[in-house]
N, C-alpha and C positions, 0 to 999 in steps of 0.2 A: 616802469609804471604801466605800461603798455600789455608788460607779459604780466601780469598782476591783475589787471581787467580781462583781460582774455580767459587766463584760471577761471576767476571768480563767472562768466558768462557761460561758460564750457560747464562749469559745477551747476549751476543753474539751470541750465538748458538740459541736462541729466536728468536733476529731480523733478523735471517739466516730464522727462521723457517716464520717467518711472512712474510719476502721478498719474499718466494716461495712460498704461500697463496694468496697473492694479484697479482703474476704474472700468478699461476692458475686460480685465477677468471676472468685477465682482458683477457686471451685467451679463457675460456670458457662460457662468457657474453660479446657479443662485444659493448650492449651498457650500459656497467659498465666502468666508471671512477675513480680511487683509485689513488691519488698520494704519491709518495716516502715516504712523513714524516708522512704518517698517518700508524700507527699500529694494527695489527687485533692479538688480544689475541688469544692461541688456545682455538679450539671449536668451534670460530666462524664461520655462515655458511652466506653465500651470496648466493642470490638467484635474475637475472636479467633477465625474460622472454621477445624473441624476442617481440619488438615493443617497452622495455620497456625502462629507463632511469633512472640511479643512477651514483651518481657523490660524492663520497666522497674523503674531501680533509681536512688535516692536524687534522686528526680526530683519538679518541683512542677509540677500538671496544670490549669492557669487554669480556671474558670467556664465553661461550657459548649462546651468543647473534646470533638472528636472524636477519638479517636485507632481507626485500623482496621486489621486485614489480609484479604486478601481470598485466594481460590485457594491458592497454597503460600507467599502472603507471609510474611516476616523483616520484625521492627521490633525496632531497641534504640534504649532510651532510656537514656543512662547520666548523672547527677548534672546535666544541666537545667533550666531554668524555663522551661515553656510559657505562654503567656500566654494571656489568657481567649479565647474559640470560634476555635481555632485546630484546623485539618481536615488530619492528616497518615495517610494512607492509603496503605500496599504491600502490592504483589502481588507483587513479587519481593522486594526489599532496601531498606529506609532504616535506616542507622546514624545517628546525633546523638553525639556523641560530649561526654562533662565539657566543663564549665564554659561551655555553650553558652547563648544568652541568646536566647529567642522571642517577639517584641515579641505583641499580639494581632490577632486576626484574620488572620492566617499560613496558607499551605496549602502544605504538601509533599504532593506526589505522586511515585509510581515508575511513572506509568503515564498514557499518552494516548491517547482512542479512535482508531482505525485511518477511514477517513472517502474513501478514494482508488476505492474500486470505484462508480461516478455509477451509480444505478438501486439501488444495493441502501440498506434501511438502514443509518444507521450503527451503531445499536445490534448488529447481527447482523457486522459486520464485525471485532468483537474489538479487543485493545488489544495496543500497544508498548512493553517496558515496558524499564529501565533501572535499576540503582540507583543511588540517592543516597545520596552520606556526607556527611557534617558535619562537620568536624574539632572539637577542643578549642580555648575562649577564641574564640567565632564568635559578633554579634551579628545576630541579622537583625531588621531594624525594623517598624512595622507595615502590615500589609496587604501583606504580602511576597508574591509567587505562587513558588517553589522548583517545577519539571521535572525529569523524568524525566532519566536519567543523569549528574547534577551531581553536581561533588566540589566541596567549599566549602573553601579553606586557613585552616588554624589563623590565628586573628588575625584574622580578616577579617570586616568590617562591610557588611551591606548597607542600605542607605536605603530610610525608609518608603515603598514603593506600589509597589518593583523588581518586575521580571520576571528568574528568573533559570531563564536557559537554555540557558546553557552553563556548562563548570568554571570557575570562579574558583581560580585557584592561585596566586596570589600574594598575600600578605597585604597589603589595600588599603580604601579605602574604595569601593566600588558603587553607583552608582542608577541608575534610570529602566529602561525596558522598550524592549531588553532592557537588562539590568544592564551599563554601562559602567564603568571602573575612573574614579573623582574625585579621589584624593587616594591619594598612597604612604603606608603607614606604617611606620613604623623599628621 
């Protein structure tokens, strides 16, 4: 009975800790949008630079997951599970769209440094950026790497360690780098 009240005060004392995470973010990112039912694991860090726009809603944020936007970046999150230190970071656009399934250790990007000028840095060279969407009912498994202008189709499974780097539009199963299609599904 004991270890039963202890769970249930531990779970509580959580969603205490998580309600005062998302209430520090939405005061110190004005244009960050988090609503009530979505849960941010400890560790997790949000990051919403003026200009920028992030909107996640009824979304579960894993263990020391990054979520950023950077210059005029767009990020929605809508009804998701990211899974723990997972780095999904835009400068222009990433949508994730319901019921989408984010194994951990995962990195979406909308954006790859520029590296073509030999003599200059690459740091000083800027980036290309693209957005990514995610349809609904999309699994991507872990240690995923997601690029810069991918559309991912509803249904569709990617296999743990992919490279994906171009659209996936057809609902399928994916693996290996870069993402090849393995298996139709009906």
């Amino acid at each position: 009975m004991i270890g039963l009240l202890l769970r249930f005060l531990s779970h509580q004392a959580d969603l205490f800790r998580s309600g005062c995470m998302k209430t520090y973010y939405r005061l110190k990112y004005p244009g960050l949008s988090i609503d009530g039912s979505s849960y941010l694991a400890p560790g997790v860090e949000l990051v919403c630079v003026k200009g920028s726009l992030m909107v996640i809603r009824q979304s579960t944020l894993g263990k020391g997951s990054q979520i950023r936007t950077k210059r005029e970046g767009r990020l929605e999150l809508t009804d998701c599970e990211v899974g723990a230190y997972c780095t999904i970071e835009a400068m222009q656009s990433i949508t994730i769209e319901k019921d989408t399934l984010i194994a951990e250790r995962v990195t979406i990007r909308d954006q790859n440094h520029r590296f073509e000028e030999v003599g200059k840095n690459i740091a000083e060279q800027g980036f290309d950026v693209a957005p990514v969407l995610i349809k609904p009912n999309v699994w991507i498994g872990a240690e995923v790497v997601v690029l810069k202008g991918v559309e991912i189709a509803s249904g569709t499974v990617v296999g743990a360690g992919s490279v994906v780097n171009r659209s996936l539009l057809e609902k399928a199963v994916y693996a290996g780098n870069p993402a090849q299609k393995v298996k139709e599904l009906s």
